[in-house]
C-alpha positions in Angstrom: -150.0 -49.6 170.4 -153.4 -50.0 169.1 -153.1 -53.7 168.8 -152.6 -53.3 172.3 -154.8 -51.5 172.9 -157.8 -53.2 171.2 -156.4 -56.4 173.0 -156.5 -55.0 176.6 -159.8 -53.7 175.7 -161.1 -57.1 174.9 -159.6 -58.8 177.7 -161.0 -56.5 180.2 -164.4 -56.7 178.8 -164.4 -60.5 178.7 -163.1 -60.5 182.4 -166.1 -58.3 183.1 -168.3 -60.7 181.4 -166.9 -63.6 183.2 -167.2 -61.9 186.8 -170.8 -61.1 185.6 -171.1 -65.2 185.3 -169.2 -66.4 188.0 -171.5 -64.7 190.3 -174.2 -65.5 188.4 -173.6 -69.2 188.0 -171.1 -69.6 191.2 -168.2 -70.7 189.1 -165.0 -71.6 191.0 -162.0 -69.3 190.1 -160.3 -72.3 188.1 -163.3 -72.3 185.9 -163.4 -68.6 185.4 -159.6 -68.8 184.5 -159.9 -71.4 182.4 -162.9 -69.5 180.9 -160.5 -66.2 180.2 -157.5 -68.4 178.9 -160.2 -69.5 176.0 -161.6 -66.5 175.3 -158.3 -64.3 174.9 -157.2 -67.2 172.3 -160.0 -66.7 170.3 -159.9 -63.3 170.6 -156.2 -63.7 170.0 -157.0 -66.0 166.7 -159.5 -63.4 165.3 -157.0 -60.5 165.9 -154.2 -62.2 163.8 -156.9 -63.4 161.1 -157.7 -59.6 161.0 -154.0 -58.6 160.4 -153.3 -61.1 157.6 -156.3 -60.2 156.0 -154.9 -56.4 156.2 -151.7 -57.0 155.1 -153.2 -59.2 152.2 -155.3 -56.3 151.4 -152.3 -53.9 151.6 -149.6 -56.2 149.3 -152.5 -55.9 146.7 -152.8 -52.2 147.1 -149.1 -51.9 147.0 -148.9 -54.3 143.9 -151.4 -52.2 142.3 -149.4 -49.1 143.0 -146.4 -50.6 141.6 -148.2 -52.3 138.5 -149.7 -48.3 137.9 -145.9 -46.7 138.0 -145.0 -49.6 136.1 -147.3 -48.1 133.3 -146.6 -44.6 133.6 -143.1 -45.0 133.6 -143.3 -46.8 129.7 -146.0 -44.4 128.9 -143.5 -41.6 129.6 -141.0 -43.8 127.8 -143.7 -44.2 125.1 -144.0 -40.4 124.8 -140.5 -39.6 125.4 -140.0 -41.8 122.0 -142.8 -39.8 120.1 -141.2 -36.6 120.8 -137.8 -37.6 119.6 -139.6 -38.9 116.2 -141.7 -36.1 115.9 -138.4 -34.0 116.3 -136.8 -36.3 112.9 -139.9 -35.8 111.2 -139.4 -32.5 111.5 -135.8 -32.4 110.7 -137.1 -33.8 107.5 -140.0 -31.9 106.8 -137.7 -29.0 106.9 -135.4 -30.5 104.5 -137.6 -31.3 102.0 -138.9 -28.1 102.0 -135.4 -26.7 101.1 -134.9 -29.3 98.4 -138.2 -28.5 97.1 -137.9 -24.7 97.6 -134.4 -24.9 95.4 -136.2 -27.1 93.1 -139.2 -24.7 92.3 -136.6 -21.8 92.2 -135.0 -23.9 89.3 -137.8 -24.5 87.4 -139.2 -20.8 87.2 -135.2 -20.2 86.1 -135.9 -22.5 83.6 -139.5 -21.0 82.9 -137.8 -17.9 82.4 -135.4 -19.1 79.9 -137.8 -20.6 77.9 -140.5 -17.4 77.8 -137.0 -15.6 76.5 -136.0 -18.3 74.4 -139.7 -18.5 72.6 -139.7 -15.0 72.5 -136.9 -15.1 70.0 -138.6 -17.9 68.6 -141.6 -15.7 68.1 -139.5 -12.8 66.5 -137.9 -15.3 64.1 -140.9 -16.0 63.2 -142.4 -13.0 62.1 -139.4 -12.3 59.6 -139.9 -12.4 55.7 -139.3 -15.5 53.9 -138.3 -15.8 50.5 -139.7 -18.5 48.5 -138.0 -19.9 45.3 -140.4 -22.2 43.7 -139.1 -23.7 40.6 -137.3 -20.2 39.5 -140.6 -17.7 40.8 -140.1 -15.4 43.8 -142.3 -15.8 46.7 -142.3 -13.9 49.4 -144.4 -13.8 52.9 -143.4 -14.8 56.8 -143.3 -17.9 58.9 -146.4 -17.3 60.9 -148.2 -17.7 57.5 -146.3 -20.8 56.3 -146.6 -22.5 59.0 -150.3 -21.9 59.7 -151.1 -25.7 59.5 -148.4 -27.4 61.7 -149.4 -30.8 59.8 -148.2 -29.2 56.4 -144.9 -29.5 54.5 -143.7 -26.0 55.4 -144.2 -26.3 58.5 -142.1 -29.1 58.8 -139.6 -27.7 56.4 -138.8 -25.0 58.9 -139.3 -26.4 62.0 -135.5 -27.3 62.3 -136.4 -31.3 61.2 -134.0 -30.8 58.6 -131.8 -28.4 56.1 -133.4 -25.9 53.8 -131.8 -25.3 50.9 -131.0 -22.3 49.8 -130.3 -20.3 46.7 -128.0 -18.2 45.7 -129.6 -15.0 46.9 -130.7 -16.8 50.2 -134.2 -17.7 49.1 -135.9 -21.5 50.2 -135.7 -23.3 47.0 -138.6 -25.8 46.1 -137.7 -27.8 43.3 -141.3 -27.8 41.6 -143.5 -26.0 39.4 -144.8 -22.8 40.6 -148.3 -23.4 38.9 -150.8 -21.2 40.7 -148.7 -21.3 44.4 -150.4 -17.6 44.5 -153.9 -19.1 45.2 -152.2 -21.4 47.8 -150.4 -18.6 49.7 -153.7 -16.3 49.1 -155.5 -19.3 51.5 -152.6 -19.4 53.3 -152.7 -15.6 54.6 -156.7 -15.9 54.8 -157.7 -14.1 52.2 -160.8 -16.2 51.1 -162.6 -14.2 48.7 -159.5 -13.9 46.7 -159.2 -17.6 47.1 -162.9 -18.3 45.9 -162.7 -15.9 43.3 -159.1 -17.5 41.2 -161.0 -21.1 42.0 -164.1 -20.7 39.8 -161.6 -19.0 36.8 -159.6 -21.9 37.0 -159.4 -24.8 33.5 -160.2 -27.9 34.2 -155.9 -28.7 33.6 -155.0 -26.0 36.3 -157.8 -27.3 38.6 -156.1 -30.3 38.7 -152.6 -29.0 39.1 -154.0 -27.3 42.0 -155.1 -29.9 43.2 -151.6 -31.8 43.1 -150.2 -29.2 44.5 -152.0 -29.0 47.1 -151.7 -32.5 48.2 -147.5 -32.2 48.5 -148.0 -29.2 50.7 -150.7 -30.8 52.7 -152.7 -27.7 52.9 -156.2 -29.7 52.9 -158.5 -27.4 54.0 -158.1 -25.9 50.6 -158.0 -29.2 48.8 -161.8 -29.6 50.5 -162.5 -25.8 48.6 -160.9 -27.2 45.2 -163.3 -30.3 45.1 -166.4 -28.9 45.5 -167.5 -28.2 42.3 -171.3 -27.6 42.6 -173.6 -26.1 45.3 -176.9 -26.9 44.9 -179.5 -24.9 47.0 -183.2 -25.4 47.4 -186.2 -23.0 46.5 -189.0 -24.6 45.9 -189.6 -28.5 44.0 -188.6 -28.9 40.7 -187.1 -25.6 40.6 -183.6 -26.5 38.0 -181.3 -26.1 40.8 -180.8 -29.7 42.1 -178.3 -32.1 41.5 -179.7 -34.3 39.1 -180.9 -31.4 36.9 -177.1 -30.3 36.9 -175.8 -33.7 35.4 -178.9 -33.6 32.9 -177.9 -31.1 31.2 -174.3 -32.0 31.4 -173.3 -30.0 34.6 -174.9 -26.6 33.1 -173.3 -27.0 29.8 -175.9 -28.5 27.6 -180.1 -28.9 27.1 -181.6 -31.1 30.1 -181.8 -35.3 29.1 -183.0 -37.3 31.9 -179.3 -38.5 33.7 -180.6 -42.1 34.6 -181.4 -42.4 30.3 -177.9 -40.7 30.1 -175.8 -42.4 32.2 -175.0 -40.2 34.7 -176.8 -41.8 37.6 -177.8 -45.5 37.7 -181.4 -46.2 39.2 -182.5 -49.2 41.3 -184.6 -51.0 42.8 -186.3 -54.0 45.1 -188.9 -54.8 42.4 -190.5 -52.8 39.4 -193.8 -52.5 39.2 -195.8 -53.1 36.3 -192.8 -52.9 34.2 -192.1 -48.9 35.0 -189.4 -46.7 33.7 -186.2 -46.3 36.1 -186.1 -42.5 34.1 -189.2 -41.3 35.9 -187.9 -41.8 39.6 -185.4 -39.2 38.7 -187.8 -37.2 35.9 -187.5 -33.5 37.3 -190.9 -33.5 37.6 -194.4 -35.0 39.4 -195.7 -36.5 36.1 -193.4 -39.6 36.1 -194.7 -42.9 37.8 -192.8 -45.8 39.6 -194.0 -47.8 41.9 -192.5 -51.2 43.5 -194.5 -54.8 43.8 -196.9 -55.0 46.9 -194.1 -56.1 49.4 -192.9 -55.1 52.7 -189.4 -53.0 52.7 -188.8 -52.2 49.3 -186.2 -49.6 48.2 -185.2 -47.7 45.1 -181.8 -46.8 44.8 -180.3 -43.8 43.1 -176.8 -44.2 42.4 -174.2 -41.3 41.5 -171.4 -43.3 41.3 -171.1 -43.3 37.4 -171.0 -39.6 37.5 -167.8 -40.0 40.0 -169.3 -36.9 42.7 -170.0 -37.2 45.9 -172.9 -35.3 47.6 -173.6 -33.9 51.2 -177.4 -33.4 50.9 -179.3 -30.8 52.3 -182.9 -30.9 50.8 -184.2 -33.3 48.9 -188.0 -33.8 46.8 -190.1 -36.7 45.9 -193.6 -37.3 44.2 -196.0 -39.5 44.4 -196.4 -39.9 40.6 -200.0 -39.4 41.0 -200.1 -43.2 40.5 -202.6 -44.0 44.1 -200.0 -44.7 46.6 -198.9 -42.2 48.7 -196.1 -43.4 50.8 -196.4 -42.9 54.5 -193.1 -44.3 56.6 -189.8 -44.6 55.4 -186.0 -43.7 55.4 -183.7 -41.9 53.1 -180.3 -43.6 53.8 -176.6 -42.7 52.2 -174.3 -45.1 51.3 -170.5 -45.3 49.7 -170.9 -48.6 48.0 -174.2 -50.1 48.5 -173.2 -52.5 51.1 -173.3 -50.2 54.5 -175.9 -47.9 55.1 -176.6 -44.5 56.5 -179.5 -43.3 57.7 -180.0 -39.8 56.7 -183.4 -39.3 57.6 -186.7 -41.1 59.1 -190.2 -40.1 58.1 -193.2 -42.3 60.4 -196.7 -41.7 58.9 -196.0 -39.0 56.7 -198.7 -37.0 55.3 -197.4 -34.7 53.9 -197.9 -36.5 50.1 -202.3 -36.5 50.0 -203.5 -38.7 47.2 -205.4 -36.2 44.7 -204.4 -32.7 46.3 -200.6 -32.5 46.7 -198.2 -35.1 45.0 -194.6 -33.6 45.4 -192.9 -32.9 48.7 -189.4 -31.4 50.0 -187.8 -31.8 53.4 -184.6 -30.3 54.5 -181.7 -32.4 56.0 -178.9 -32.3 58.3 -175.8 -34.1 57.0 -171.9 -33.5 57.1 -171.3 -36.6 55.7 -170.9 -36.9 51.7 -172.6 -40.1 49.9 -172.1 -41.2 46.4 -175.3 -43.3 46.8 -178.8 -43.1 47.9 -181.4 -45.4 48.9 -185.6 -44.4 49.9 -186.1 -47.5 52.0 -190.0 -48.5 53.1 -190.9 -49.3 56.6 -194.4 -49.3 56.4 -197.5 -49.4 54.6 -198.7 -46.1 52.3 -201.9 -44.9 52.5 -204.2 -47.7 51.1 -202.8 -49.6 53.8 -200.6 -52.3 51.5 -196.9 -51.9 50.4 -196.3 -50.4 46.8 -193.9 -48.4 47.3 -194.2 -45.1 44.8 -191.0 -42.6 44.3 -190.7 -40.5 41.4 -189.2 -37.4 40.7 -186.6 -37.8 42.7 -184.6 -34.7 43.3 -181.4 -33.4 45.6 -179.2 -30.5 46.6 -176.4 -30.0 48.7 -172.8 -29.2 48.1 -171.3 -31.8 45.3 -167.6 -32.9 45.5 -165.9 -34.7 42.8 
């Protein structure tokens, strides 16, 4: 109806218009007609270009429309498949949880199986144990035999294998009993006990000991049993180091000078003028030794022959009043002359003053034992050239043999 409409419209106004010319120009009627005819089928073509561009315009619109529910339809299918998934995940998250809620039930059954099972363990533990070494009676408890868990009791009677037993149910060690007492007395922690038997035992029984010590494995006493001197410091020269000790024959005899007596063996880069090896380890700040004039020199104490082994603390040197004052060096540790330790580093030093103080002592820190030592030069003494002067050599610390 409004095509109609619009077209009616248009033909009525055009007729208008051509009336308007007809009596304007005095157009016969078969003009004016023919006129009208070619103005409606214009009008006529512009009204159906109109409606295919409309319908052109809707198709798209409706192609749109069905390309949108198109869309929503596999986004709904899209979402519809996430829920489903979601609900399986689910399923399985909730499964899982039961297997692991049963699993962690099981394992605090099992915890509480073993607390009850090493509570018996702990009360085995704590009973007596009889000891039958080589025909003498022992008698103490697990805890304390098996303080070490490296050591042969404590293998023994962790279940690795079969005690034997004796006739009245005692462990029977087929060894000498020697002095077990001392080991059992470290054993239960009774230390001053422990010290005390050590320094009573012979030479002959020290040594038992110390066999005896290495087939039970108990070596923090073997490290007790071997140190046989401890050397402390209290001012220089004052009889209580370590070479004073082997001079006079580890306490048992009048002082000799141990380089002169064989119980250290003294070194060196270069001697000097001929010196005496004895004075670097003279016991006192009279002696004199000095190297040649050359860079890093050394002198080299070694204990080896003595067969100890020291883990220094202090140690003391002079100047042997001979005019060189050393200045820069190292004291260095060594096992067998070939790798070096140093144990301490001294850079322009004055604590040694040419003419006013000629010995000097200086504490170290060191947990490491050396049968050798070496004073090493890195740098010029106090006349500015390189003779390197050490006498009266002296150290303390805690000697193992």
């Amino acid at each position: 109806m409004r095509i109609r409409f619009y077209s009616l419209h248009k033909v009525t106004k055009t007729s208008l218009l051509l009336t308007k010319n007809v009596n304007a120009n005095n157009m016969s009627p078969q003009d004016v007609w023919a006129e009208f005819v070619k103005q409606n089928d214009k009008f006529k073509k512009q009204l159906e270009q109109s409606l295919e561009e409309k319908e052109k315009s809707i198709s798209a619109r409706l192609s749109e429309v069905e390309k949108k529910e198109k869309q929503l339809k596999e986004q709904e299918k899209q979402m519809k498949q996430i829920e489903e998934r979601a609900m399986l995940r689910e399923q399985e998250i909730e499964e899982h949880v039961k297997v692991w809620t049963r699993l962690l039930e099981d394992l605090e059954e099992r915890a509480r199986v073993l607390d009850e099972l090493s509570g018996r363990i702990n009360k085995t533990n704590a009973k007596v144990v009889k000891l039958n070494i080589g025909g003498t009676i022992f008698q103490t408890t697990y805890d304390t035999l098996t303080k070490y868990p490296d050591s042969y009791f404590a293998v023994r009677f962790n279940g690795n294998f079969t005690s034997e037993l004796d006739e009245s149910g005692a462990h029977f060690i087929d060894r000498k009993p020697g002095r077990f007492d001392i080991i059992l007395d470290h054993l239960r922690g009774e230390d001053d006990e422990v010290q005390t038997a050590i320094k009573s035992l012979t030479p002959n029984d020290r040594a038992t000991l110390i066999r005896d010590v290495g087939f039970y494995g108990i070596y923090s006493l073997m490290e007790q049993l071997t140190v046989i001197f401890d050397s402390v410091y209290t001012r220089d020269y004052d009889n209580n180091g370590i070479l004073y000790w082997l001079g006079t024959q580890r306490g048992t005899a009048p002082y000799t000078n141990p380089h002169n007596s064989g119980k250290v063996i003294v070194s060196s880069s270069s001697n000097g003028a001929g010196c005496d090896y004895s004075h670097v380890v003279c016991n006192n700040s009279n002696g004199t030794f000095y190297t040649n004039n050359a860079s890093n020199s050394f002198v080299v104490i070694d204990f080896r022959p003595s067969n100890i082994e020291i883990t220094p603390t202090y140690y003391t040197i002079s100047d042997g009043r001979c005019g060189y004052s050393i200045r820069s060096w190292v004291l260095q540790g060594s096992q067998d002359g070939i790798w070096w330790d140093t144990i301490k580093e001294h850079f322009d030093d004055m604590s040694i003053i040419y003419g006013s103080k000629h010995t000097q002592s200086w504490n170290i820190e060191c947990t490491k034992p050396y049968s050798m030592f070496r004073l090493y030069s890195t740098g010029p003494n106090h006349m500015g050239n390189h003779f390197f002067a050490v006498s009266g050599f002296e150290i303390y610390g805690t000697v193992n043999e």
